[in-house]
C-alpha positions, 0 to 999 in steps of 0.5 A, spaced: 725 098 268 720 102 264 715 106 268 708 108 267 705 115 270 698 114 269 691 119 270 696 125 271 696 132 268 702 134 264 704 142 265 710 143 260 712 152 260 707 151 254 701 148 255 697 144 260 694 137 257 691 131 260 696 124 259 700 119 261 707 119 260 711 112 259 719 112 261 724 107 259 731 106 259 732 114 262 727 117 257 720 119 255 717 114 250 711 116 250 706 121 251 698 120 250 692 118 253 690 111 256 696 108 255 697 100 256 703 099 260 709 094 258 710 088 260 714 089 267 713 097 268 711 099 274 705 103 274 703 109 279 696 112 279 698 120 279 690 122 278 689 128 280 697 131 280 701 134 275 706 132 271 712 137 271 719 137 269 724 136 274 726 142 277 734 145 274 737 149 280 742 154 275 746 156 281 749 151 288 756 150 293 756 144 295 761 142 299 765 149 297 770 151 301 769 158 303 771 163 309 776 158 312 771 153 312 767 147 307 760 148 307 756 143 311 751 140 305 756 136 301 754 133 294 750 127 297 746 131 302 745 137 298 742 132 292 737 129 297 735 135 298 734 138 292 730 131 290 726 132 297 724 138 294 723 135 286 730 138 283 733 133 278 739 137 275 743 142 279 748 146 276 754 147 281 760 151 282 768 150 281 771 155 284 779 155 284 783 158 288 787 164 285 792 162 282 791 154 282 790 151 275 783 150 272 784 143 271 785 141 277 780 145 281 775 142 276 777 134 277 777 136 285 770 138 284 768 132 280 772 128 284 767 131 290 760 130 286 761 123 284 756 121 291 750 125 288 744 123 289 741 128 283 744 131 276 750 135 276 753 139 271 759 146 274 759 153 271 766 154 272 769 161 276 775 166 273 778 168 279 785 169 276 788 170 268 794 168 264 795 163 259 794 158 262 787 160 264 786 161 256 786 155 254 783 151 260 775 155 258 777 151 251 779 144 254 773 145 259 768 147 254 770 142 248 772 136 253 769 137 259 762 139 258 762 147 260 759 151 256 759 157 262 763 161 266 763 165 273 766 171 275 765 174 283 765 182 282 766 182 289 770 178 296 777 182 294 783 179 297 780 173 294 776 171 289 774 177 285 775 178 278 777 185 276 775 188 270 781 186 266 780 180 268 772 181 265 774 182 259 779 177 258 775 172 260 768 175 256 772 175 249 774 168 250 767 166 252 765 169 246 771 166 241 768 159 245 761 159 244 759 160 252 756 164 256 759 168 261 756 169 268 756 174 274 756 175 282 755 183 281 757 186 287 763 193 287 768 188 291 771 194 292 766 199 295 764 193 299 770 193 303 770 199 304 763 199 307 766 194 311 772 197 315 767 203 315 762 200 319 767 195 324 771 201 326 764 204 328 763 198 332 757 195 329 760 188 327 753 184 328 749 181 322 746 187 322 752 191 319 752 186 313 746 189 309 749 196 310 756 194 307 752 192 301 747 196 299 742 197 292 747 201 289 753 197 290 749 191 286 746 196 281 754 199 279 756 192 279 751 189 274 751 196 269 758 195 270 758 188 267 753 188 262 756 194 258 763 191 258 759 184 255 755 188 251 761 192 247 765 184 246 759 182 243 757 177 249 752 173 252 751 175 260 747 171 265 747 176 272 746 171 278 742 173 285 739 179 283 736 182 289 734 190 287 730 194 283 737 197 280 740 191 276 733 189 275 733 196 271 741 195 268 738 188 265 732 191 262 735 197 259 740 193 256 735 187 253 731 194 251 738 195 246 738 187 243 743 185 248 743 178 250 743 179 257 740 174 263 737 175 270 737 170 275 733 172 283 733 167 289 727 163 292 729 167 297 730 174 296 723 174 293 720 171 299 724 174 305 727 181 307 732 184 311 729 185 318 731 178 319 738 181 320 735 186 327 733 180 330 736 179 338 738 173 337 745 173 333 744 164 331 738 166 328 740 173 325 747 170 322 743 164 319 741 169 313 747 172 312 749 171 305 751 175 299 747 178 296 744 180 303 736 180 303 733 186 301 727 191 304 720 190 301 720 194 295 725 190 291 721 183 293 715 186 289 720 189 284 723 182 282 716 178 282 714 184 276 721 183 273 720 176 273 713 175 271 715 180 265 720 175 263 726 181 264 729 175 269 728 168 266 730 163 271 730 162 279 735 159 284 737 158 291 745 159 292 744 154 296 751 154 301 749 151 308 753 153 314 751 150 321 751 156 327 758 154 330 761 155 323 757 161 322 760 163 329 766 164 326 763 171 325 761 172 332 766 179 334 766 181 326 761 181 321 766 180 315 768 173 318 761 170 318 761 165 312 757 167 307 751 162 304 744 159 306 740 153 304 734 153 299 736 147 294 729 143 297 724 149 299 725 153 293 719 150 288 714 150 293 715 156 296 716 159 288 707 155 288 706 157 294 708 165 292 707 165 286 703 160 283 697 160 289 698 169 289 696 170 282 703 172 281 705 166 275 701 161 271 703 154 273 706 154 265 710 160 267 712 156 274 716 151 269 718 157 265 722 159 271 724 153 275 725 149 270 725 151 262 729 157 261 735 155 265 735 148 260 734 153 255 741 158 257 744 153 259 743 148 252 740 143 256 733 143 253 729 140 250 733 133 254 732 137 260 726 142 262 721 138 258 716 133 258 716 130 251 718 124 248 725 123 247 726 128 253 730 125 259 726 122 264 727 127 270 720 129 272 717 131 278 709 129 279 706 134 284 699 135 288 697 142 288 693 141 294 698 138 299 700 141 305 707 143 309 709 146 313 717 148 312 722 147 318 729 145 319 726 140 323 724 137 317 729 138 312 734 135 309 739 138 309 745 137 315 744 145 318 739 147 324 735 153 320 731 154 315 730 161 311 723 159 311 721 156 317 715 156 319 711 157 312 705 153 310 705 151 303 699 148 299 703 145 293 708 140 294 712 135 290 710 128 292 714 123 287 721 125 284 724 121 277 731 123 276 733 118 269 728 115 269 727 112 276 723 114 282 729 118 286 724 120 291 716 119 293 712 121 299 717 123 303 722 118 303 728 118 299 729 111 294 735 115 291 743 113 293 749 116 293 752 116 286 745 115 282 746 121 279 749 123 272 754 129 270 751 133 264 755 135 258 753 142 256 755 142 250 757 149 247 754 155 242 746 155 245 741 157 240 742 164 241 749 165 239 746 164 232 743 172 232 750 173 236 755 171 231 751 173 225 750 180 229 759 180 229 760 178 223 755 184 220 759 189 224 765 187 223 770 193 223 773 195 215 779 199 214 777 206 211 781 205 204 785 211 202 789 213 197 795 216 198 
């Protein structure tokens, strides 16, 4: 059934006009003033509301196992939420165990994410090399859809990619058209810090900042961009939480390097005074890595991301309720890492930066929508409203309120990251493919109405990559005898 949004102001990361915007069969048709509806449409009155493109979250774990438990927000809640909170697509993770075959850990996510209420699409994490490994990123990429993979720089004894691994899975990246994406964190000073920390007795929540502090992500993140750099590609840094990777990603875009940054909803809002709070539940219910930081590095990403050095937004949403959180109550090591966001993140984003002066609304698209499409070769199917464009859109009321709560979210876990703000500036009808997923407070969307995205490899930026690779291709010297 074709649907027509009429009276509405559309913000694209562009430009903002006023239009009324026509959906049939999972697209937009048509964008202009006073259209006349077809036969059948439905209608709906959007005066005085924007009419933006649906949110892209680059960065969820649903239902991911992890810590010896699954987080508890499986692919049909953590999808409700992100269309409670005007998300269409999310871009989640498969992340196979070492030694387990890519293949296989990729089928069982597909297999999990078949109930999503939302869109979906996988980055897929390195967590071992051999052969095997090597041709599997070229099955994925060219059969699969999969245009990026991910490496965990800490958790050693897991899941951590050593810098061996790095390089292997960054030229095969670049040989494939993708892009390489990165968790930074020293695994190795992490662990350290760690037994340090658990052999002086300090094993609460309060412990888990201190065995991750700023310089661990920093190292990490040069560390990372310069063995991208010196292959020749692309890098995209996920969850920056500190002034120091802030400055590594700024030094090497200085140098031309195609290098990306990612900053959570939460590390922009939230510092690292929650973890001294009295109450251990509420103190462990922000555990995640990596940590929330001290105030200075929240203003330091707000500039970074208003000065384009981070592109995009995310909420490394990985729910885990206070009995699994428990698991670490004698040893902070053994606190499942993760928190929620998926649904607050767009309105805590206006609220914040929107309503602070911070960022235009064109740039709020930019951030949450946009230039994730962009990176990740989505765009312009996802992340505008144009004609020809998937019909995933988000109609917002600058001037509603709410006021955040866990007992009012949608996700399966008892805190909120964010509890008790008031936001003006939130979503009041959700379209995922064309059809309404989510509208005023009540979700029309049902398990499996959300499609899987093919990315296809080889994003517009590789075309300086590969014309920069051929020009500096080595030459032997030519020498007479």
């Amino acid at each position: 059934m074709a649907l027509l949004l009429k009276g509405g102001k559309v913000v694209t990361h562009e430009m903002t006009y006023t239009a009324d915007v026509l959906c049939e069969d999972g697209k937009i048709t048509r964008i202009a003033q006073d259209l006349s509806a077809p036969e059948g449409a439905e209608v709906i009155d959007v005066t005085g509301k924007l009419i933006m493109p649906g949110g892209i979250d680059p960065h969820t774990h649903m239902q991911l196992p992890f810590m010896g438990t699954v987080a508890a927000d499986d692919f049909a809640s953590g999808t409700a939420a992100a269309l409670a909170g005007g998300t269409t697509t999310i871009i989640d993770f498969v992340i196979p165990s070492p030694g387990q075959p890519l293949m296989e850990a990729y089928h069982q996510w597909r297999d999990w994410s078949e109930k999503s209420m939302s869109n979906y699409t996988f980055h897929v994490a390195i967590t071992w090399w051999d052969d095997s490994v090597h041709q599997d990123m070229e099955t994925l990429a060219t059969e699969y859809g999969i245009n990026s993979f991910k490496h965990f720089m800490a958790y050693k004894n897991a899941i951590m990619a050593t810098d061996d691994i790095l390089v292997s899975s960054f030229t095969r990246c670049m040989e494939l058209g993708a892009i390489a994406t990165v968790h930074a964190e020293n695994g190795e000073l992490v662990y350290h810090l760690q037994q340090q920390l658990m052999e002086k007795g300090i094993t609460g929540p309060e412990a888990h900042p201190l065995s991750r502090p700023p310089m661990v992500e920093g190292e990490a993140a040069y560390r990372a961009i310069s063995i991208s750099e010196t292959i020749g590609a692309p890098l995209y840094l996920v969850h920056c939480s500190v002034q120091e990777s802030i400055d590594a990603i700024r030094y090497a875009q200085s140098r031309g390097h195609h290098v990306y940054g990612e900053v959570l909803a939460g590390h922009l809002t939230v510092d690292d005074s929650v973890y001294q709070d009295a109450n251990w539940e509420r103190a462990a219910a922000h555990v995640m890595s990596p940590p929330f930081r001290e105030k200075k590095h929240q203003d330091a990403l707000w500039k970074a991301l208003q000065a384009g050095t981070l592109q995009t937004t995310a909420t490394d949403h990985c729910a885990f309720c206070n009995e699994q959180k428990a698991m670490g109550k004698d040893n902070f090591t053994q606190i499942p890492n993760g928190t929620a966001g998926v649904e607050e993140r767009l309105a805590v984003l206006w609220e914040k930066g929107v309503n602070s002066g911070k960022l235009t609304a064109n740039e709020f698209v930019a951030v949450t929508s946009t230039n994730a499409a962009k990176i990740f070769n989505l765009y312009p199917a996802k992340g505008a409203i144009a004609e020809g464009s998937d019909a995933d859109i988000v109609v917002w009321d600058p001037k509603g309120k709410k006021t955040i709560s866990a007992s009012t979210h949608m996700s399966k876990i008892e805190n909120n990251i964010f509890e008790g703000m008031e936001v003006t500036g939130v979503p009041t009808l959700t379209i995922c493919n064309g059809v309404v997923a989510w509208k005023e407070g009540e979700l029309l969307a049902k398990e499996g109405d959300g499609q899987y995205v093919m990315r296809p490899t080889y994003a517009p930026f590789y075309e300086s990559l590969q014309r920069r690779k051929a020009l500096a291709e080595p030459k032997p010297v030519n020498r007479k005898s």
